[in-house]
N, C-alpha and C positions, 0 to 999 in steps of 0.2 A: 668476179671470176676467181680469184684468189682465193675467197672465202670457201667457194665450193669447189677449189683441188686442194683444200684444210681439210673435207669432212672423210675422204677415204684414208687418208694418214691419223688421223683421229681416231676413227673406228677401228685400224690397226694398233695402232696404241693401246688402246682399250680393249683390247681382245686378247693383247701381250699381257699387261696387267691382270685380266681376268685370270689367264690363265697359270700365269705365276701366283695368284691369289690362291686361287685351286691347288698349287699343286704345296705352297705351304700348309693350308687346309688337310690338304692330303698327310703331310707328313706327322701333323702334330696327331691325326687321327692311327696313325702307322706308329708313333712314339708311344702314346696312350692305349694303343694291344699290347705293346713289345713291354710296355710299366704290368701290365695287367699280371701278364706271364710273368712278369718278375715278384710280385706279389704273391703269387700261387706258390712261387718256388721257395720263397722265400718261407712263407707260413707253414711248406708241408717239412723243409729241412729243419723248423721251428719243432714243428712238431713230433720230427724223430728227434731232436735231439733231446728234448723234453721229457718223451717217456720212454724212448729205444736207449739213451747215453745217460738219462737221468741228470742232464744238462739244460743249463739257461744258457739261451743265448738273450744280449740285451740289448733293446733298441731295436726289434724287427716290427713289433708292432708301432711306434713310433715312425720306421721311415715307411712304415705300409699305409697307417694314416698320411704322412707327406704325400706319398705316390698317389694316393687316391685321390687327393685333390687335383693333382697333375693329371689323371688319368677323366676327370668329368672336365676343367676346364679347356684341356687340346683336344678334349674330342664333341664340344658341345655344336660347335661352329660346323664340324662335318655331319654330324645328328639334323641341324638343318637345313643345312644345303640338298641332301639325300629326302627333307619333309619328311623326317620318320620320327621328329619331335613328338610329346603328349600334347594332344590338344583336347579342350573341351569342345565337340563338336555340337553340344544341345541344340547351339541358339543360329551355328550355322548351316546346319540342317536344316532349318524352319524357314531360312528365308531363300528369297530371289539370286542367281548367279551374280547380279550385278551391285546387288546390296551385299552378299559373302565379299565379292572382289575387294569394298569398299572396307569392308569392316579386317579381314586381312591384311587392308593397306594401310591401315591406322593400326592395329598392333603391330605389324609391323615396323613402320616410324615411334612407337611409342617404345616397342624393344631395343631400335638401333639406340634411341634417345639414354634410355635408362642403360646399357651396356655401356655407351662411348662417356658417360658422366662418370661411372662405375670406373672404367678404367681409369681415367685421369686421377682419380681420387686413391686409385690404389696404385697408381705408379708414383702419385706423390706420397703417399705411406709408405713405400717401399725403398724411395729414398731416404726418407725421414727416418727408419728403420735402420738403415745402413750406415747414415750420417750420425747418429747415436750409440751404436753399436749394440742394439738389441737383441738379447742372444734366448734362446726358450731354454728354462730350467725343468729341465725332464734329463732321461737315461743317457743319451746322448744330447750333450749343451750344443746348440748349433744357432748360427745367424737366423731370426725371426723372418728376414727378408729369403730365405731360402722356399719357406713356404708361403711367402706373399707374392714373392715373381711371378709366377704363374697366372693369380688372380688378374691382373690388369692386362696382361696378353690376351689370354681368355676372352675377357670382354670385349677386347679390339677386338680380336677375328671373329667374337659374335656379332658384334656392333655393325660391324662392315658386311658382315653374311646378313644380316639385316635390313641393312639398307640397300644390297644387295637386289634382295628379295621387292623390298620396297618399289624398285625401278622396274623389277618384270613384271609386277603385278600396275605401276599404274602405266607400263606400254602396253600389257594385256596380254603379254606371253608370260606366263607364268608356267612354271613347271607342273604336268599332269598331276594329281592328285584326287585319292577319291572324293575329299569334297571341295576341291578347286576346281569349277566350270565356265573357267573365262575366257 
């Protein structure tokens, strides 16, 4: 009897969780608009000042490339949660709703697998970085781990949006999609 007044405090837990999940999901995808605009802004006052003042500014392209990496990896994890990801649809087009499920559930576990491997490997680069003091020799000299942080974050909240996905697709609730029919 124990066990089963465990499973509603559980499910509350995990609904707490989800939804804190979501709502960091949310902000790295709120972070990575807010970098965008700042990119835009940044390029267009690049480019008055370039032929409006006949002035260099240096290092804009530089922290633009940085932000752009910041900008695909906090917002990759919300691109999937929403299934507005690129997919090759050929091959799941062709089959059965319950063969799609299947073959969904396997990339699926195949993306969380290859992101959460991806992250550890770049959060031990990033220390590794840090602990050596590796700095990029460009316009602005800056710590190499400034634009490596981001990568292994990234792949956790892919990882996890992943496996994620994994769990609703093999309970069977998965999220609408026009070629998800489960």
């Amino acid at each position: 009897m124990a066990a089963g007044a465990d499973g509603p405090a559980r499910r509350a837990s995990g609904a707490l969780a989800a939804r804190v999940f979501d709502r960091v999901i949310d902000a790295g995808a709120a972070l990575a608009a807010l970098l965008l605009v700042v990119i835009m802004l940044a390029t267009t006052v690049k480019v008055v000042f370039r032929y409006g003042l006949h002035q260099s500014l240096i290092g804009v392209d530089q922290i633009s490339g940085t932000l752009l990496l910041y900008v695909a990896f906090l917002g990759a994890a919300w691109v999937l949660r929403r299934d507005e990801h690129v997919i090759i649809d050929l091959l799941l087009g062709q089959v059965g709703s319950r063969t799609r499920r299947y073959l969904l559930l396997a990339s699926a576990l195949i993306g969380a697998a290859v992101c959460l491997v991806l992250a550890a490997f770049g959060t031990w680069e990033v220390i590794t970085s840090l602990q050596r003091g590796i700095r990029i020799p460009a316009e602005i000299e800056m710590p190499r781990a400034v634009n490596l942080v981001v990568i292994p974050l990234g792949f956790l909240l892919l990882g996890l949006q992943f496996l994620r996905r994994a769990v609703r697709l093999r309970r069977n609730d998965a999220p609408p999609s026009p070629l998800i029919s489960v």
